[in-house]
Backbone as a ProteinNet text record, in pm:
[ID]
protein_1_A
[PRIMARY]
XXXXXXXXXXXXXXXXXXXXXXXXXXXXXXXXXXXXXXXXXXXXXXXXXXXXXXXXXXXXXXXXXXXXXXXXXXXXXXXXXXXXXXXXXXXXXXXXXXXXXXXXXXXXXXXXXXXXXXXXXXXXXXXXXXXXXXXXXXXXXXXXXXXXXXXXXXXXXXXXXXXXXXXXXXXXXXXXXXXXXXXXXXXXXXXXXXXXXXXXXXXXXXXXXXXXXXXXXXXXXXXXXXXXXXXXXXXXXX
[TERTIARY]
83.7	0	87.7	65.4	75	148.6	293	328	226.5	173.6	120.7	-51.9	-67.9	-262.4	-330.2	-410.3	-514.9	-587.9	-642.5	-734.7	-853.2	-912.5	-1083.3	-1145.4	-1246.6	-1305.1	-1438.9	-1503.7	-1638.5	-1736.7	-1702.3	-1842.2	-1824.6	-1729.4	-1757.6	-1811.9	-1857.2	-1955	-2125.6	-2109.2	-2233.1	-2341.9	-2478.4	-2551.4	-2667.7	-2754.8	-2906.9	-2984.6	-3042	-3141.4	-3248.8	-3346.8	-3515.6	-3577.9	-3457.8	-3487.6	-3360.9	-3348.9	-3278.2	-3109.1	-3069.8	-2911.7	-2820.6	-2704.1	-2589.9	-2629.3	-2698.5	-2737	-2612.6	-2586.8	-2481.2	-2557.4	-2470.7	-2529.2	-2542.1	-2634.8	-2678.2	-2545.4	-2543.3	-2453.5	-2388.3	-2491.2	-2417.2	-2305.8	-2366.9	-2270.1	-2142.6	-2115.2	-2054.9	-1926.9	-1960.4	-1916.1	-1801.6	-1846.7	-1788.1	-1692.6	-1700.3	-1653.8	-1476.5	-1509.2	-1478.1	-1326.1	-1402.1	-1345.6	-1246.8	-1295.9	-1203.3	-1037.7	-1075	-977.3	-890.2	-921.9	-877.5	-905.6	-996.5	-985.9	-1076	-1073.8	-1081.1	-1193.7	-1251	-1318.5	-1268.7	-1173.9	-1066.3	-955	-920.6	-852.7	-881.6	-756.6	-790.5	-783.9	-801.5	-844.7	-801	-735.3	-679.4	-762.8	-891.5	-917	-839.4	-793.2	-688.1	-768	-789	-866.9	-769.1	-806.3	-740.9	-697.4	-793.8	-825	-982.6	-1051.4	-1157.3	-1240.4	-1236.9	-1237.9	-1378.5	-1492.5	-1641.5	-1614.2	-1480.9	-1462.9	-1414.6	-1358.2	-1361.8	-1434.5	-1467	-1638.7	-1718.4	-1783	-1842.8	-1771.1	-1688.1	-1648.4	-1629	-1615.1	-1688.9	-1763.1	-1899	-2024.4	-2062.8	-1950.2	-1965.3	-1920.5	-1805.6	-1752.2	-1880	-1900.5	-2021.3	-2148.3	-2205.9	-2296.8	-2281.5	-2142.8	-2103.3	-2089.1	-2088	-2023.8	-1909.5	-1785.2	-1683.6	-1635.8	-1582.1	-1542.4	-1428.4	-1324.7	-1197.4	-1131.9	-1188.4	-1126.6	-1113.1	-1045.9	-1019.6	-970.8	-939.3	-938.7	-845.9	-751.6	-611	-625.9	-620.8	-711.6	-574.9	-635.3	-539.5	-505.8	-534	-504.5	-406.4	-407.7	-270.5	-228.6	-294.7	-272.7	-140.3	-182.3	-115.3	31.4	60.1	114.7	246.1	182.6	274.2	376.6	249.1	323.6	437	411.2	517.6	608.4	605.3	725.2	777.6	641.8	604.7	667.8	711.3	734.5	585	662	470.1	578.5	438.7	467.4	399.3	418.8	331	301.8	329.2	356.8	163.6	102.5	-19.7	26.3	-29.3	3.1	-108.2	-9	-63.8	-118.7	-301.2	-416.3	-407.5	-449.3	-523.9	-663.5	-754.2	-862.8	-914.5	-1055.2	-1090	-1200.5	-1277	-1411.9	-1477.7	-1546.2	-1627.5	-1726.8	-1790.6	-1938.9	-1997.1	-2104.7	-2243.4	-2307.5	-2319.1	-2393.1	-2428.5	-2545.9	-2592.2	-2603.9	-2535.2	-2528	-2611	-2633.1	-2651.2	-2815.8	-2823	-2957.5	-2931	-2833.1	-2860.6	-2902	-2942.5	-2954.4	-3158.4	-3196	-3304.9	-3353.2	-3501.6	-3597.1	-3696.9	-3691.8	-3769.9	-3969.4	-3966.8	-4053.4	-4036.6	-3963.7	-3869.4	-3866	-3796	-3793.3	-3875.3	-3987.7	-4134	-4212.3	-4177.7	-4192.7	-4179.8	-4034.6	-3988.6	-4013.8	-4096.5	-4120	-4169.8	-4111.8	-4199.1	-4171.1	-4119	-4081.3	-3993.3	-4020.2	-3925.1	-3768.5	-3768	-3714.4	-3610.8	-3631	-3525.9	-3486.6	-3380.2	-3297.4	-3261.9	-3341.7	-3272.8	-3198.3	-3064.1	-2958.3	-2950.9	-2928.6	-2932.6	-2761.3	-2716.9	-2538.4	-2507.1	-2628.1	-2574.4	-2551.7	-2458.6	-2457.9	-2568.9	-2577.8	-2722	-2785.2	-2707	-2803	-2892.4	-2841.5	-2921.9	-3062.4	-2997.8	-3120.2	-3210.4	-3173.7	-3260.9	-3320.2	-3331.4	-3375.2	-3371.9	-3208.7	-3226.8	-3163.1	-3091.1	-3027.3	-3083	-3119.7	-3206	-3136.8	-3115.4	-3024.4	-3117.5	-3219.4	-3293.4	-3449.8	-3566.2	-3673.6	-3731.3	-3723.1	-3751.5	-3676.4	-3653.9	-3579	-3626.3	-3525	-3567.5	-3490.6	-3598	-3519.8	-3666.3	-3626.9	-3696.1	-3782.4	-3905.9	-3979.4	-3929.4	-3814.8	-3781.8	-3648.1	-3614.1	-3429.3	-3362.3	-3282.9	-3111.2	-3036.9	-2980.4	-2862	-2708.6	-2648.1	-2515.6	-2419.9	-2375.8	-2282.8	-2217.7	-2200.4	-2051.7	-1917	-1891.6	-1754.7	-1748.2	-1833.4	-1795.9	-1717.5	-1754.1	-1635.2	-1481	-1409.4	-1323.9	-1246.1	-1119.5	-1023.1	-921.4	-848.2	-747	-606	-518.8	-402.9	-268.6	-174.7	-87.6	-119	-236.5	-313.8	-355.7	-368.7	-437.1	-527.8	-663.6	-772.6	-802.2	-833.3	-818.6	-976.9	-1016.7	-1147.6	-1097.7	-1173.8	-1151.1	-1128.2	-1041.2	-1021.9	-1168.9	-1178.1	-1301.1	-1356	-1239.3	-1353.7	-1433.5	-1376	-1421.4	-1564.1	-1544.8	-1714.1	-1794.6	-1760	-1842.6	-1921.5	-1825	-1913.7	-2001.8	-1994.1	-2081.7	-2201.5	-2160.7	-2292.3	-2368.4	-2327.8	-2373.7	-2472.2	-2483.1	-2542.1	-2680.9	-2667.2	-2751.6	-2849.5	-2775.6	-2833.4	-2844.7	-2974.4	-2982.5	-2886.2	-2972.6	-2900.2	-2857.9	-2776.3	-2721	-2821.5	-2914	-3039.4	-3116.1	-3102.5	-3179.4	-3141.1	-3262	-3231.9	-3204.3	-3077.8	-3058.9	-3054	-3101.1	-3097.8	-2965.9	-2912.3	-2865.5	-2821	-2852.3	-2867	-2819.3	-2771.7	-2780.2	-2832.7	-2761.5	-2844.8	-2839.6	-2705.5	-2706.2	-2627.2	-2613.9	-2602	-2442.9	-2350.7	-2210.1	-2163.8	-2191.7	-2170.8	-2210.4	-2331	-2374.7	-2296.7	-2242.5	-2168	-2009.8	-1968.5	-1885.1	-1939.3	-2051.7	-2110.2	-2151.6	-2231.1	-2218.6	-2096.2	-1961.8	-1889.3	-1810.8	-1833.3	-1804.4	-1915.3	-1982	-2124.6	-2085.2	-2096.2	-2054.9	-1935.7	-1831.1	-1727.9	-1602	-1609	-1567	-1597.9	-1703.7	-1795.8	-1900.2	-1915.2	-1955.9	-2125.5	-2184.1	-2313	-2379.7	-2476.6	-2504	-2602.4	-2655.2	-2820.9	-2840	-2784.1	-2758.6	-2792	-2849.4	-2892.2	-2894.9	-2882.4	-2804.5	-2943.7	-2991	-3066.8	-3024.6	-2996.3	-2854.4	-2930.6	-3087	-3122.1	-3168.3	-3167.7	-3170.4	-3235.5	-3198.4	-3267.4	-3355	-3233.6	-3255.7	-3370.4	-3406.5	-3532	-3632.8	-3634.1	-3721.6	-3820.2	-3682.7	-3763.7	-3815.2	-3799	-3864.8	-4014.6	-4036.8	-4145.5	-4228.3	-4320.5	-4416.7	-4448.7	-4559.7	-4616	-4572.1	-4414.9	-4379.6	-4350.9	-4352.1	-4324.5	-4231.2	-4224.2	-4056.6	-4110.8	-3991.4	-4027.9	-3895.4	-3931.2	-3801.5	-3756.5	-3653.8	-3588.3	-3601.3	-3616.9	-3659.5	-3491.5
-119.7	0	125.4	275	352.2	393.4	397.9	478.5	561	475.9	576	557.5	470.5	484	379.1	404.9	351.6	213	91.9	-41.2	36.3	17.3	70.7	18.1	-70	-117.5	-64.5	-17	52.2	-29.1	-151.3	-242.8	-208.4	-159.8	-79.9	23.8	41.8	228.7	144.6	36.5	-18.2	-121.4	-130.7	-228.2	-244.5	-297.7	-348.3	-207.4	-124.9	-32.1	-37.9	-50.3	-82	-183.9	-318	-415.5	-451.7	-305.1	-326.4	-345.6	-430.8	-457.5	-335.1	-362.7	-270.1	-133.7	-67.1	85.3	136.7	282.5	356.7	345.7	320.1	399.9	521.2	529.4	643.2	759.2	877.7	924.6	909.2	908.8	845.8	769.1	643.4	519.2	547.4	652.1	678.9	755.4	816.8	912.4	836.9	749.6	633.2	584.7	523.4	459.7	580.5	710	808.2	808.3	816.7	824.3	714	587.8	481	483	547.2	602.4	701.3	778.1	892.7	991.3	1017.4	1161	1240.4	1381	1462.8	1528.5	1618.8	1703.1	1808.2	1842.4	1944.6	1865.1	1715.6	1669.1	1665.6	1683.4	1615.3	1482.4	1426.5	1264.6	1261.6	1161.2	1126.3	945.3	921.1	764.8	693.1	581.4	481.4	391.1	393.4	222.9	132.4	-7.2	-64.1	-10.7	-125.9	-99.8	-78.9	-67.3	-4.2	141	213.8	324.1	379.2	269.8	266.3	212	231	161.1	274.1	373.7	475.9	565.9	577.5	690.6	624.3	517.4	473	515.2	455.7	540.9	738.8	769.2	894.8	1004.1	870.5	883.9	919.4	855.8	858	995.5	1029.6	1155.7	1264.2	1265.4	1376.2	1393.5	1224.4	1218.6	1278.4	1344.9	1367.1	1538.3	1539.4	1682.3	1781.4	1598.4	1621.1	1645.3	1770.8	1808.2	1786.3	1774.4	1758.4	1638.9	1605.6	1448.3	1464.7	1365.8	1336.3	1206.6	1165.9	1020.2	1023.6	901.7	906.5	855.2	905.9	814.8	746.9	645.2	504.2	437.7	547.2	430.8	402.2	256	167.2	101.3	61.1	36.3	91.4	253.2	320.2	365.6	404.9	397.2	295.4	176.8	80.4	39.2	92.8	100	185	320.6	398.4	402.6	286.3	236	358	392.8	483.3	432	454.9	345.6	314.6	208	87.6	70.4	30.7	-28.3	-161.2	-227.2	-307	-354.1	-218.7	-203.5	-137.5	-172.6	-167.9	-34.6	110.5	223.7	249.5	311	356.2	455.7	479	498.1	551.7	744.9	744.3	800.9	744	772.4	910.6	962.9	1129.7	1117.5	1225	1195.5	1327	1231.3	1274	1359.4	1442	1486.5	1426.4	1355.1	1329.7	1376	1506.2	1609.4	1547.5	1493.6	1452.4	1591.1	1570.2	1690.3	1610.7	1573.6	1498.7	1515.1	1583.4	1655.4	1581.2	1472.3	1399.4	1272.1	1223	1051.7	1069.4	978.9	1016.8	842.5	836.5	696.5	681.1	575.7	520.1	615.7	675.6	779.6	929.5	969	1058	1041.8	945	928.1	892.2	839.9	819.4	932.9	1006.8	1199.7	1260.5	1197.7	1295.4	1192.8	1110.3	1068.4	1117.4	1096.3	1225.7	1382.2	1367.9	1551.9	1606.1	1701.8	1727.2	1809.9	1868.8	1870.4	1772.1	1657.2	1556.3	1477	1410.2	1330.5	1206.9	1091.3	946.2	886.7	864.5	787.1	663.1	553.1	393.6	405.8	339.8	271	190.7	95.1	-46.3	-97.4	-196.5	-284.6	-249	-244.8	-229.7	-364.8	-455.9	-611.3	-646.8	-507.3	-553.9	-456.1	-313.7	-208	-254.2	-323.3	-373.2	-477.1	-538.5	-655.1	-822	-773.2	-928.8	-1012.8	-946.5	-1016.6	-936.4	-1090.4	-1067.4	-1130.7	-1037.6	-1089.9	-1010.4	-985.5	-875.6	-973.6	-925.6	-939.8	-941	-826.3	-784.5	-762.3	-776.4	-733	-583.3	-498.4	-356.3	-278.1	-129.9	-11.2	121.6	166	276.1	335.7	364.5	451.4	561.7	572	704.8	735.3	610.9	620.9	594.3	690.7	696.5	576.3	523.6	416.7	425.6	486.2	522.5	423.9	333.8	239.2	280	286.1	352.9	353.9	239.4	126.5	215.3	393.6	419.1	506	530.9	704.3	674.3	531.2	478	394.3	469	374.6	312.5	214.8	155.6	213.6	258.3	301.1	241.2	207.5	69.8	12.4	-82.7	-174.4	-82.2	30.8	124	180	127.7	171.7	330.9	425	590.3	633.7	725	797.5	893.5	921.1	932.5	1072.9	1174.9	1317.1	1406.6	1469.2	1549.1	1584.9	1651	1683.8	1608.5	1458.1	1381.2	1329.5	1348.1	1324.9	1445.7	1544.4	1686.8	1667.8	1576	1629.6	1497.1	1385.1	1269.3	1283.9	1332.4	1380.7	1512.8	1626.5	1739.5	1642.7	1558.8	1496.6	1444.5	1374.7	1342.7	1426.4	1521	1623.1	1728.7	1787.6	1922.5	2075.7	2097	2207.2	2174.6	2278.7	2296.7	2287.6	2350.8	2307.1	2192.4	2105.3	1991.9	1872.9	1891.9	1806.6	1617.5	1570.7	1473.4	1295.5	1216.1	1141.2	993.5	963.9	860.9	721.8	590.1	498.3	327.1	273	119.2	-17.3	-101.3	-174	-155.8	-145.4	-103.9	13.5	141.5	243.8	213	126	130.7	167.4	111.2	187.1	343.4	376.8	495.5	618.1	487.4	631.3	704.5	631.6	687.1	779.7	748.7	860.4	959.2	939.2	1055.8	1141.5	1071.9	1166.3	1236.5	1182.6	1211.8	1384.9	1384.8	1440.4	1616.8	1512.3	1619.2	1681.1	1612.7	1668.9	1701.5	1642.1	1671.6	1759.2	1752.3	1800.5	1941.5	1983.6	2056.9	2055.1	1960	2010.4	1966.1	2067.6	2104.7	2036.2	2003.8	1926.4	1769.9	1716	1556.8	1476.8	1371.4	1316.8	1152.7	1102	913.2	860.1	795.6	705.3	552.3	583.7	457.6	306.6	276.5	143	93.3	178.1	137.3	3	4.7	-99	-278.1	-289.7	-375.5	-382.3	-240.2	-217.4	-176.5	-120.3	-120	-199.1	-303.4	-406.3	-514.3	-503.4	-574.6	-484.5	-434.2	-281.8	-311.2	-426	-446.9	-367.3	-276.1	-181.7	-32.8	-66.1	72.4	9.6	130.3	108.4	44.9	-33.8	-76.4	-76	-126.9	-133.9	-154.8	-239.3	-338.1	-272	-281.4	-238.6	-374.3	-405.5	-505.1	-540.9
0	0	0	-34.3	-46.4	117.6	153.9	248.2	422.8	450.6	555.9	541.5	418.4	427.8	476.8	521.6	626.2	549.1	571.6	502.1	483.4	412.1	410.1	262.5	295.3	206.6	194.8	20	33	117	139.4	188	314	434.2	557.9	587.4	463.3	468.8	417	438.5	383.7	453.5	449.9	540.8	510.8	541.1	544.1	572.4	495.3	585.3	514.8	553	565.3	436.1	518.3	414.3	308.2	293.7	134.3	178.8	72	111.5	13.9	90.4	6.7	45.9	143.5	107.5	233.7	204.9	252.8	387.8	490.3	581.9	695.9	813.2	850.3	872.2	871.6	907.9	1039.7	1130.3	1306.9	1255.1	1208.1	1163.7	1127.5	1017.4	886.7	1005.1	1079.9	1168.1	1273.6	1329.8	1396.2	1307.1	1179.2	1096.4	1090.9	1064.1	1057.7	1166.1	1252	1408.2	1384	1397.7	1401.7	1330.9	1236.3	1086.4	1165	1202.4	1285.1	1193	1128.7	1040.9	1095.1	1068	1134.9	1019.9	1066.3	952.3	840.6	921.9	880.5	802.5	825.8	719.4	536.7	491.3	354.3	343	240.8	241.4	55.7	90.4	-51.9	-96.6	-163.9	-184.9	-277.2	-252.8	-344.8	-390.1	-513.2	-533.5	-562	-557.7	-645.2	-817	-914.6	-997.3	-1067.9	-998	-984	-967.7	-974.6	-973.9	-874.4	-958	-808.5	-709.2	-650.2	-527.5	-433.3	-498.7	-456.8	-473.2	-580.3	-527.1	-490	-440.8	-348.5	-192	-117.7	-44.4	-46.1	-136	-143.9	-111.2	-123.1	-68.8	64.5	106.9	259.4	330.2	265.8	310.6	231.5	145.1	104.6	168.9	209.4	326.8	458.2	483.8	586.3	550.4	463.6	459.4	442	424.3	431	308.5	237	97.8	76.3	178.5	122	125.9	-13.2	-39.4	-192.9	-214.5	-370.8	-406.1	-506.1	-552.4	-652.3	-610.5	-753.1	-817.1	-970.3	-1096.8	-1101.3	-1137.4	-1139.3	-1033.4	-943.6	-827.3	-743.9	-710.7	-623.5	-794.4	-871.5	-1033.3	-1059.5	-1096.5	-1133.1	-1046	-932.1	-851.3	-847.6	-820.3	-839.6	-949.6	-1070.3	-1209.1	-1194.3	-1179.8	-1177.9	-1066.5	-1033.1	-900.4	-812.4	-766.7	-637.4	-526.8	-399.5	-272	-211.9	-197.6	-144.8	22.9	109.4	210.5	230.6	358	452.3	542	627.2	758.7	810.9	900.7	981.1	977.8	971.4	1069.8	1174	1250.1	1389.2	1415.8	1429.9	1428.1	1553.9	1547.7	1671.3	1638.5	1719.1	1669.1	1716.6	1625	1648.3	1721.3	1666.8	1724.2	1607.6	1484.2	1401.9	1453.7	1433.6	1434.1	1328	1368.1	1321.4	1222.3	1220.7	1170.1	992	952.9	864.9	716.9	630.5	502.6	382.1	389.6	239.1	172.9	41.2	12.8	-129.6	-151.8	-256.7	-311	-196.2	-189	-214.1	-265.8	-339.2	-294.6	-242.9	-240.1	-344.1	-366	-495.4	-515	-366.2	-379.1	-431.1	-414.5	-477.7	-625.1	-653.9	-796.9	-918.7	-841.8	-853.5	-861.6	-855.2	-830.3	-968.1	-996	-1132.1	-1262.4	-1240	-1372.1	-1478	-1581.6	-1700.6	-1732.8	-1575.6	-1612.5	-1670.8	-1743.6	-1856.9	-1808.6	-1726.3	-1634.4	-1551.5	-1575.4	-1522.5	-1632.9	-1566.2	-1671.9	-1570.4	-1582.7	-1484.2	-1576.4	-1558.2	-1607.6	-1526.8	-1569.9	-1545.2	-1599.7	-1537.4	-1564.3	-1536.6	-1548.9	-1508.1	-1697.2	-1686.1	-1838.9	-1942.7	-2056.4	-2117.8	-2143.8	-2101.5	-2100.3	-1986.7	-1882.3	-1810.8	-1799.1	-1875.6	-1885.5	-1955.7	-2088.8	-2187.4	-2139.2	-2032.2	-1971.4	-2003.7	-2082.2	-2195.8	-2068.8	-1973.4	-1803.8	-1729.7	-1659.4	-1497.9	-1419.5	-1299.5	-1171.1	-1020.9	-1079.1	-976.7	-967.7	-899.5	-921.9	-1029.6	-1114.8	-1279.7	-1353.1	-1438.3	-1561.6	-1612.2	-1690.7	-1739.8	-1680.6	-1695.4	-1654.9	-1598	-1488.8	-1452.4	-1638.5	-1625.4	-1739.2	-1761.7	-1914.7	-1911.1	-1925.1	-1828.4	-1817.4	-1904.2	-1933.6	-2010.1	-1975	-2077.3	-2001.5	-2096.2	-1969.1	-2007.8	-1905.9	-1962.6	-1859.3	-1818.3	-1662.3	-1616.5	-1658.9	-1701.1	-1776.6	-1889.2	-1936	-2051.5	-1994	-1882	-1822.7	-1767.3	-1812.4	-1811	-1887.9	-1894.9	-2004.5	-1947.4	-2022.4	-2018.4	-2092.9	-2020.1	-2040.1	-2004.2	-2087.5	-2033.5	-1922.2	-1940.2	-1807.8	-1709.2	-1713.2	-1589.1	-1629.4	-1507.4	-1535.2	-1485.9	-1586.6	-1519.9	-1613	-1475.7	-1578.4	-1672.6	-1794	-1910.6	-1911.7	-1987.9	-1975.9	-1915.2	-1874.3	-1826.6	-1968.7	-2074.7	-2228.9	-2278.7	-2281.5	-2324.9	-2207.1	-2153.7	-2018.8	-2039.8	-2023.8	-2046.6	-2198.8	-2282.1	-2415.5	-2432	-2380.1	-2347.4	-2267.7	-2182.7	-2079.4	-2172.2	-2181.7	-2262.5	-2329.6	-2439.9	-2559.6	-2463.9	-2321.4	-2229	-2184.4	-2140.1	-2026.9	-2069	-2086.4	-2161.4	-2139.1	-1984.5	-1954.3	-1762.1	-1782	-1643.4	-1538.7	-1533.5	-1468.9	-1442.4	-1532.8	-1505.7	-1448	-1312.5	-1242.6	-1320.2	-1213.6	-1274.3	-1182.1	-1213.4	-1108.2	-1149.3	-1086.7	-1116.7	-1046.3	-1084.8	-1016	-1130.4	-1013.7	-1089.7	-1024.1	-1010.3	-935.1	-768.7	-759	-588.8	-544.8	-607.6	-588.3	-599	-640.5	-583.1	-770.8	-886.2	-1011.9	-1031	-977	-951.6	-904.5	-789.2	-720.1	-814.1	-898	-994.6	-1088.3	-1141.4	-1230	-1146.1	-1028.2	-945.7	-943.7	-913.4	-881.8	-1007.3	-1121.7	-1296.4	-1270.7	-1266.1	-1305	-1131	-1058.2	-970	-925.7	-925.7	-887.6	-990.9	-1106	-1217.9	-1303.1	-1350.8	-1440.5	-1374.7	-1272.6	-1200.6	-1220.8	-1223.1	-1240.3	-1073	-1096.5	-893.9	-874.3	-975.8	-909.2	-987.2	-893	-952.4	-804.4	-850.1	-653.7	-728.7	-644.5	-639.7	-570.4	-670.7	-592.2	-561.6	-406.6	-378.9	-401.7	-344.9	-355	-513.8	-556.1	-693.6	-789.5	-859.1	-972.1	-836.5	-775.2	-670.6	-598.1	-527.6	-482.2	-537.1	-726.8	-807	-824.5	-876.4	-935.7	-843.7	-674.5	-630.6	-578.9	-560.6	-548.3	-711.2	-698.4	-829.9	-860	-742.6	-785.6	-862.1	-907.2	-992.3	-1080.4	-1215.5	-1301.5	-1411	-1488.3	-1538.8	-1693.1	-1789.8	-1932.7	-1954.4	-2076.3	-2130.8	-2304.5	-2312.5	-2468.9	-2560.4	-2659.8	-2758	-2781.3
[MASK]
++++++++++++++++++++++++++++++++++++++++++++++++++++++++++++++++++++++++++++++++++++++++++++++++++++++++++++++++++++++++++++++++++++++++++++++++++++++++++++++++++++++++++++++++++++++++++++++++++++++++++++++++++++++++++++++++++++++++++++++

């Protein structure tokens, strides 16, 4: 690992809440989690993925749920890093722990009522990023097969390339003018989701923290809790 950084896997920012699996959880939680780490509010925060890249904006999530802005993520990674024969360690470091505040920020996480809200409106834009075999419903791994009524499906796996074996998100021009073709204007609200909010949370952070657009909200239980929820809507691509 990287000199001095802490273990943290996205699935420790993650749990069972009201039923549904994989969802982020509460900020109390997130806060503790926090603490344990020893980070502070006032720290910066650097995320390492492997080679994955939704592995770190999923963890992300957690710091934005929190409120915490100063973080960022090294495209490429521990990948990349290693490639360029960075110094690695593998030595445990020695943790003292903080004491997070609580204090819940997050005005972007969106429930299948919510999103059930903006159907139709011209005004929104729901993007799906899961595989398109599975938007098109030709693969089922859920309750239903399909896609939210309405929804865009832009695979996450497109806002990422391969560069001598390192996986890095793709220049910002090249995302700005992909999304642009999507998303009308700066204004419009945008929702985005996949099956369990953890692909999501990369286009989230493409869309928000890259790309600067302000009104974008994650609907974390996603396709998972759609399609088990009969009573809403779905529709399949031929």
């Amino acid at each position: 690992h990287i000199p001095g950084s802490v273990r943290v896997s996205p699935e420790h920012f993650r749990g069972v809440i009201g039923g549904v699996s994989s969802m982020l959880l509460p900020a109390e939680v997130l806060a503790m989690h926090m603490s344990l780490l020893g980070i502070k509010p006032s720290d910066t925060v650097v995320i390492v993925p492997g080679d994955r890249p939704e592995d770190a904006t999923l963890v992300s999530m957690a710091f934005a749920r929190l409120g915490h802005e100063r973080y960022g993520i090294l495209n490429g990674g521990f990948e990349r890093w290693a490639a360029e024969k960075q110094p690695v360690g593998t030595d445990i470091p020695a943790i003292e722990p903080s004491h997070y505040p609580a204090g819940a920020k997050d005005v972007f996480t969106m429930d299948y009522r919510q999103v059930r809200e903006r159907l139709g409106l011209k005004d929104t834009v729901i993007i799906d990023v899961r595989p398109e075999e599975f938007y098109a419903g030709r693969k089922v791994e859920e309750a239903r097969g399909g896609h939210i009524p309405g929804a865009l499906n832009r695979p996450y796996s497109e806002d990422v390339t391969k560069v001598g074996g390192v996986t890095l998100l793709k220049p910002v021009n090249d995302l700005a003018g992909a999304y642009a073709r999507l998303i009308p204007s700066r204004d419009t609200k945008v929702i985005v989701h996949c099956r369990t909010g953890h692909q999501a949370s990369q286009t989230f952070f493409v869309l928000r923290n890259l790309l600067g657009y302000a009104n974008v909200s994650w609907y974390d239980a996603g396709w998972s809790e759609w399609a088990a929820r009969t009573e809403l809507p779905a529709e399949t691509t031929p």
